[in-house]
N, CA, C and O of each residue as an XYZ file, in Angstrom:
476
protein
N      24.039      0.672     40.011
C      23.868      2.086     39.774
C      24.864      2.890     40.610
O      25.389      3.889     40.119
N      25.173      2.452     41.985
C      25.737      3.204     42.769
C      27.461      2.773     41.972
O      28.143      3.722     41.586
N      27.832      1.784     41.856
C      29.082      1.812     41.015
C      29.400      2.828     39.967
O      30.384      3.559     39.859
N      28.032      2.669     39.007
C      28.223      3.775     37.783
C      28.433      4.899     38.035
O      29.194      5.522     37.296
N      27.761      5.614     39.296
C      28.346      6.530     39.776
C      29.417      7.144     40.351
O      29.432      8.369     40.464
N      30.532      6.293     40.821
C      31.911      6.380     40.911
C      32.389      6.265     39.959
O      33.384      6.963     39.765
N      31.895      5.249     38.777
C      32.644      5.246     37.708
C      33.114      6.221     36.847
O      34.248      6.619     36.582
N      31.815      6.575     36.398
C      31.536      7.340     35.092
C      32.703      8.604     34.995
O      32.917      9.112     33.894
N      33.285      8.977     35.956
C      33.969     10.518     35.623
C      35.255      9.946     35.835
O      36.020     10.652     36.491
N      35.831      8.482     35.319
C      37.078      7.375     35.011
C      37.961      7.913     36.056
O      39.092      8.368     35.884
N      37.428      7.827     36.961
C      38.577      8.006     38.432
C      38.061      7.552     39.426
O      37.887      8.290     40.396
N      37.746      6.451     39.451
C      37.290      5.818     41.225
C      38.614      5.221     42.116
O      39.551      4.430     42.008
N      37.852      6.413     43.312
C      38.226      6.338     43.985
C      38.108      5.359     45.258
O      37.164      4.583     45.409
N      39.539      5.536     46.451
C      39.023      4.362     47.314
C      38.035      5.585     47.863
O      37.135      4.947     48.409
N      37.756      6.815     47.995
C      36.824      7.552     48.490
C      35.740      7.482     48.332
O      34.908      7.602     49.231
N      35.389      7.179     46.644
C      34.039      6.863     45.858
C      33.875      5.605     46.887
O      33.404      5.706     48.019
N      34.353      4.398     46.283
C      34.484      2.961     46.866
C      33.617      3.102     48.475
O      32.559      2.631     48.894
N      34.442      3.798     48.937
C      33.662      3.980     50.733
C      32.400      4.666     50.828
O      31.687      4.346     51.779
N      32.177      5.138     50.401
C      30.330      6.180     50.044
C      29.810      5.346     49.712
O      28.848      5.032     50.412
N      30.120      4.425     48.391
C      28.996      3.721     47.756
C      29.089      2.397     48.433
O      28.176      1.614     48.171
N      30.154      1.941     49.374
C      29.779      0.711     50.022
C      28.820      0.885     51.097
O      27.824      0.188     51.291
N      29.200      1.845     51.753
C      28.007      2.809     53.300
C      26.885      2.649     52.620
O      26.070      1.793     52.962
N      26.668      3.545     51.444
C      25.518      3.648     50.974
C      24.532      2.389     50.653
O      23.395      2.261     51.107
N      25.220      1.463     49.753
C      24.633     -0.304     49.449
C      24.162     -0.633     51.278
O      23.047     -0.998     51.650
N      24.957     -0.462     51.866
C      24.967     -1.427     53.148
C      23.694     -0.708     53.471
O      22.812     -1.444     53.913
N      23.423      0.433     53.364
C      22.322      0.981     54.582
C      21.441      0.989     53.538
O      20.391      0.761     54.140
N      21.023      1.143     51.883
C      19.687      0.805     50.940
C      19.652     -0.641     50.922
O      18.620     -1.238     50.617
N      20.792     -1.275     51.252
C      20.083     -2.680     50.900
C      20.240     -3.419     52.369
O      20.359     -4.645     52.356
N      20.244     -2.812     53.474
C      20.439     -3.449     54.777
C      21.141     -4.618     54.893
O      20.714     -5.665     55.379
N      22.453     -4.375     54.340
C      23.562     -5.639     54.020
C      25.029     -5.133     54.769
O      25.575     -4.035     54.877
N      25.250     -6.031     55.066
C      26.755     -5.636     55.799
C      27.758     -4.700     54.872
O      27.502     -4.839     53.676
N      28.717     -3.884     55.113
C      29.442     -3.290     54.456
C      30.894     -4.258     53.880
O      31.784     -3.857     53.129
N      30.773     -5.448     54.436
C      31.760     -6.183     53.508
C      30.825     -7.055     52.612
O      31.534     -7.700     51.840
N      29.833     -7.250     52.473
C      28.520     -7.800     51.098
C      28.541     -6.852     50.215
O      28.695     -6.972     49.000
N      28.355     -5.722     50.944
C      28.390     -4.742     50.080
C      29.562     -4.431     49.300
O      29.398     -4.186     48.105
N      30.770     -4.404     49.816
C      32.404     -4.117     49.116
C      32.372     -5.624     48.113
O      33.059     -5.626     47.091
N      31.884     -6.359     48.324
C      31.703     -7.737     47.662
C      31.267     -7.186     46.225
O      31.875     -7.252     45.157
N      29.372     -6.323     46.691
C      28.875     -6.556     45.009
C      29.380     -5.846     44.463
O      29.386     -5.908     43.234
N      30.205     -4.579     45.334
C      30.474     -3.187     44.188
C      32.118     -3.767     43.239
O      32.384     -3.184     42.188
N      32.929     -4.735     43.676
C      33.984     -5.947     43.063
C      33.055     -6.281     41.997
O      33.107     -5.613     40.964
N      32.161     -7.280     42.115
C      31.673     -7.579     41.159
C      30.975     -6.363     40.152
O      31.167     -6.600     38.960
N      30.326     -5.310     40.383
C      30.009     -4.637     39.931
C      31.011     -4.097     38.779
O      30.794     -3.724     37.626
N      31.826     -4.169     39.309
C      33.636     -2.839     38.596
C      33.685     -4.134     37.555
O      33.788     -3.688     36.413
N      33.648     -5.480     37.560
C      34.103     -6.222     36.451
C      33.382     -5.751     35.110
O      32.153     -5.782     35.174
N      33.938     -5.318     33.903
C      33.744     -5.343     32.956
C      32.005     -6.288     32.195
O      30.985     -5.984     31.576
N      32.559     -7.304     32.704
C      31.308     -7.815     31.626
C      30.331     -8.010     32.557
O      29.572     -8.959     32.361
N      30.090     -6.974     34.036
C      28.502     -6.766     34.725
C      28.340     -5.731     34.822
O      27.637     -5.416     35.783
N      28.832     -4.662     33.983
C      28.729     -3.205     33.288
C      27.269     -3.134     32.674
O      26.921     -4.044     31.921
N      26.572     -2.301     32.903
C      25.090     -1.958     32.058
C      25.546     -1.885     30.815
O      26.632     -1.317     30.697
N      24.962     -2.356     29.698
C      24.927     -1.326     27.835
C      24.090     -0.631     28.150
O      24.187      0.532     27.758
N      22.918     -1.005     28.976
C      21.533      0.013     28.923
C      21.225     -0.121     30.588
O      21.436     -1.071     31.342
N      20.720      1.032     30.816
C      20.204      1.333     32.395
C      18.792      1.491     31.892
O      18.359      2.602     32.197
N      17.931      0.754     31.224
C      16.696      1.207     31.373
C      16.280     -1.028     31.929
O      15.254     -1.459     32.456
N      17.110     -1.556     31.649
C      16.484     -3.195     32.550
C      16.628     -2.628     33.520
O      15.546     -2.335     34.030
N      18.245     -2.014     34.563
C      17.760     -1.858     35.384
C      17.025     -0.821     36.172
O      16.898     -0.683     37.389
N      16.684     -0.295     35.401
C      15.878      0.845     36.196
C      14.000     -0.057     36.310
O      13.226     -0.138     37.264
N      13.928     -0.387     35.392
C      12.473     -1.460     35.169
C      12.641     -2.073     36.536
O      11.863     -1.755     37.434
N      13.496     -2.830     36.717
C      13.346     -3.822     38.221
C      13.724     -2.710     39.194
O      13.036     -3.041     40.159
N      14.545     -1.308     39.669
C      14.374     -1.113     40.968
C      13.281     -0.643     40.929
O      12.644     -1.004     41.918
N      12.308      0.466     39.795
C      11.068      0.897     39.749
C       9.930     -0.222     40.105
O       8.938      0.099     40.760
N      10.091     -1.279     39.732
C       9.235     -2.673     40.485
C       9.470     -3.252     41.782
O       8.636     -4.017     42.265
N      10.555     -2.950     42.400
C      10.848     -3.218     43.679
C      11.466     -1.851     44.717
O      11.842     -2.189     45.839
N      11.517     -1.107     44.535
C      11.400      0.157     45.390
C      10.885      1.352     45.476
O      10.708      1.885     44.380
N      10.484      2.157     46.684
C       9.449      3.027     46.808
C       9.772      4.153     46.232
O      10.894      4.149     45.725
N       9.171      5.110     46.140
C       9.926      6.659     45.649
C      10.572      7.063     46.243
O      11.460      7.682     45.657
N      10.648      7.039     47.855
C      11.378      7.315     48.919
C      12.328      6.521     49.052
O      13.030      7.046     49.916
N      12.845      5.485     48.708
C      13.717      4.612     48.506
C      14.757      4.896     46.985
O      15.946      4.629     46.813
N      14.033      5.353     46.307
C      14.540      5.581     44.556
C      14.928      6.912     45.150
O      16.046      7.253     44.762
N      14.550      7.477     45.690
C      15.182      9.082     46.271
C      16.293      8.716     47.020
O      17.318      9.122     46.471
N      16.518      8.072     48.120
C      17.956      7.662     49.079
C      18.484      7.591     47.998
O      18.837      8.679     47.542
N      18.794      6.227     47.052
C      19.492      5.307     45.869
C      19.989      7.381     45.033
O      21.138      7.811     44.944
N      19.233      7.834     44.781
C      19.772      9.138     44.207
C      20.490     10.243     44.690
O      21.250     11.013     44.103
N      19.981     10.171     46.306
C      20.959     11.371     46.664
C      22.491     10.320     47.163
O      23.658     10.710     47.170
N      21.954      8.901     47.549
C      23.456      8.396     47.613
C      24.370      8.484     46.189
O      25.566      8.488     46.479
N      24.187      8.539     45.052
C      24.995      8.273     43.862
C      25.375     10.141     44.035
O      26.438     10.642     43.666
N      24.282     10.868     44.638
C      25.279     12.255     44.699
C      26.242     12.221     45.584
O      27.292     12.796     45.295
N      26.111     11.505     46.932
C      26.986     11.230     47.954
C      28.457     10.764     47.183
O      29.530     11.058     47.711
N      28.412     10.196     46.207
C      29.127      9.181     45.372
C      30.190     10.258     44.469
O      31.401     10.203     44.255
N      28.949     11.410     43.992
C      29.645     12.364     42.752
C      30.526     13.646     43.631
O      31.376     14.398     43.152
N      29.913     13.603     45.340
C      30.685     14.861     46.554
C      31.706     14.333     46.735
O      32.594     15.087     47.133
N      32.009     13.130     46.581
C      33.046     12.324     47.461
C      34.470     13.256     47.265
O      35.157     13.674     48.198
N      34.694     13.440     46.018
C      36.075     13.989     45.556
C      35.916     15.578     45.461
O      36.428     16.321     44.624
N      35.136     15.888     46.455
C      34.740     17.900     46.454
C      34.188     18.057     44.753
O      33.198     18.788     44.714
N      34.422     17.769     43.980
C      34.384     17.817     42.786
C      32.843     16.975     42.081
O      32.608     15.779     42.254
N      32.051     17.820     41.383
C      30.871     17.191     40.489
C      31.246     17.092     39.459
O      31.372     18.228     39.002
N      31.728     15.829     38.248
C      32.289     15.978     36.788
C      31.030     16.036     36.469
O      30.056     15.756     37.167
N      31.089     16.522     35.062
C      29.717     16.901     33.949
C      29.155     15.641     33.838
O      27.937     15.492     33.750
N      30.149     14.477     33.835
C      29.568     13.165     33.110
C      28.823     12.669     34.625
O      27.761     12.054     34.531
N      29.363     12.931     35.936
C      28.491     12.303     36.963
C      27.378     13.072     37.288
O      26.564     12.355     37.871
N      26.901     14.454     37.144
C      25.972     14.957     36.408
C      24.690     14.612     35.968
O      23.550     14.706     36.422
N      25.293     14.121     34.791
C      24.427     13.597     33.449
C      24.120     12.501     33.946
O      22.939     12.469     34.295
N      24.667     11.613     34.123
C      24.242      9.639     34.459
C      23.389      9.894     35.621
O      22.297      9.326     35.609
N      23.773     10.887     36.958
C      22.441     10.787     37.893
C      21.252     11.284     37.451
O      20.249     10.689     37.845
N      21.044     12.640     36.413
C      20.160     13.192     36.181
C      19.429     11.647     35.342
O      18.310     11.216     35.623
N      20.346     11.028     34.324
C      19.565     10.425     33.339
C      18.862      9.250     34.757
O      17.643      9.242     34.928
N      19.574      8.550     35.450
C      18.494      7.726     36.357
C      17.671      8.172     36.590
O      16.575      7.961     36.070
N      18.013      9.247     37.792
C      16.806      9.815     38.491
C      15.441     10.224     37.133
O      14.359     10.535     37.629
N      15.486     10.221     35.862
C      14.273     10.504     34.780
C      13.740      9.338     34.318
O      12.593      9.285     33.876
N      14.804      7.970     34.407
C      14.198      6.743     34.434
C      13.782      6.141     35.784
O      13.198      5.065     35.660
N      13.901      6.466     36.725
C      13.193      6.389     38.198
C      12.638      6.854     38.253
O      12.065      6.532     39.294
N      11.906      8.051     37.615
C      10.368      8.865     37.907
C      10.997      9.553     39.248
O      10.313      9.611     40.270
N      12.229     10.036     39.210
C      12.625     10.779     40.595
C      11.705     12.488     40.215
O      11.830     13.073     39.139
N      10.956     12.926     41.223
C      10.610     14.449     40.638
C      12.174     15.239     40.955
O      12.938     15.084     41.908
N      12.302     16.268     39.562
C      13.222     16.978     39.718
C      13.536     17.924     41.053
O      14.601     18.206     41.602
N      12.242     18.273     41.323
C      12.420     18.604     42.603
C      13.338     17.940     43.864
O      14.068     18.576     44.624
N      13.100     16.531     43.869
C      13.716     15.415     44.328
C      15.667     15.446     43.924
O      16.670     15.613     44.618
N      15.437     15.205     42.550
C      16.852     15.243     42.116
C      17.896     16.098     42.573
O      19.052     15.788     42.862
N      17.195     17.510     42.610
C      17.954     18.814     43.379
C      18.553     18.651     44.819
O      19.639     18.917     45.335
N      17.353     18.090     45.249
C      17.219     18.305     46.747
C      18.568     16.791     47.099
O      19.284     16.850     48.099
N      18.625     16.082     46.505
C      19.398     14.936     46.825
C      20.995     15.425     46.502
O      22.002     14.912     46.991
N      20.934     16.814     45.325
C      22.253     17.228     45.012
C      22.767     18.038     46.224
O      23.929     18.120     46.620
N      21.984     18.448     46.582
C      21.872     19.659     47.634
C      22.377     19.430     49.072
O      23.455     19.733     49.584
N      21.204     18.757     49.622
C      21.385     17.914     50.578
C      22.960     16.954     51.133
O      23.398     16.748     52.265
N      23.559     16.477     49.541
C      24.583     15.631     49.771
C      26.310     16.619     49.424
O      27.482     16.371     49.144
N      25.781     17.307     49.577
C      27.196     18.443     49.242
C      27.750     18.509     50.380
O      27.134     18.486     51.445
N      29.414     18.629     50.207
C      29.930     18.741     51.225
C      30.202     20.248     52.025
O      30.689     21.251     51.503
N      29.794     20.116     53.275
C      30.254     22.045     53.330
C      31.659     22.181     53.781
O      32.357     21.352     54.364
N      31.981     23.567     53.342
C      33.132     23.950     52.826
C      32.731     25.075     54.269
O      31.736     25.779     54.441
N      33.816     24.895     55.045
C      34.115     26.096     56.478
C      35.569     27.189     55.550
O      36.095     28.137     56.132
């Protein structure tokens, strides 16, 4: 998920790349080179989702709401990276966070929260 979220707006970055490896390392309490490992495997073509609703079924069976909330405001961490929110990174967090049972309230607060400030 955290890949799709660098992905989706077809410009990943090594900036994206570094958010979403931090991010894996500290939701899945894995080193940040395990982590640069799965998000490699992740970027290959044929371990691309067709459908995000398998995996949304297994993290909804194995993580808390408070956990499905981090996993969401990190994929916003993911969409701040480049100062820039595209429409399409947007859409793909909103559509998780509605197959995670994230409350919208939640969803906001993870957009919010993960913005970069501007001095």
């Amino acid at each position: 998920m955290l890949y799709e979220a660098a992905r989706v707006d077809r410009d990943v970055t090594n900036e994206d790349l570094t958010v979403a490896a931090e991010s894996l390392s500290g939701l899945a309490n894995i080193s940040i080179v395990e982590a640069q490992q799965l998000l490699v495997t992740a970027s290959e073509p044929k371990n691309r989702p067709t459908s995000y609703h398998p995996l949304a079924t297994i993290i909804n069976g194995h993580l808390t709401y408070e956990q499905k909330c981090r996993l969401i405001a990190s994929m916003w961490s993911i969409a701040h990276s480049d100062d820039y929110v595209d429409p399409h990174e947007d859409h793909i967090i909103r559509k998780i966070s509605d197959l995670l049972y994230v409350a919208h309230q939640d969803f906001i607060h993870g957009k919010i929260s993960t913005r970069k400030t501007k001095i």
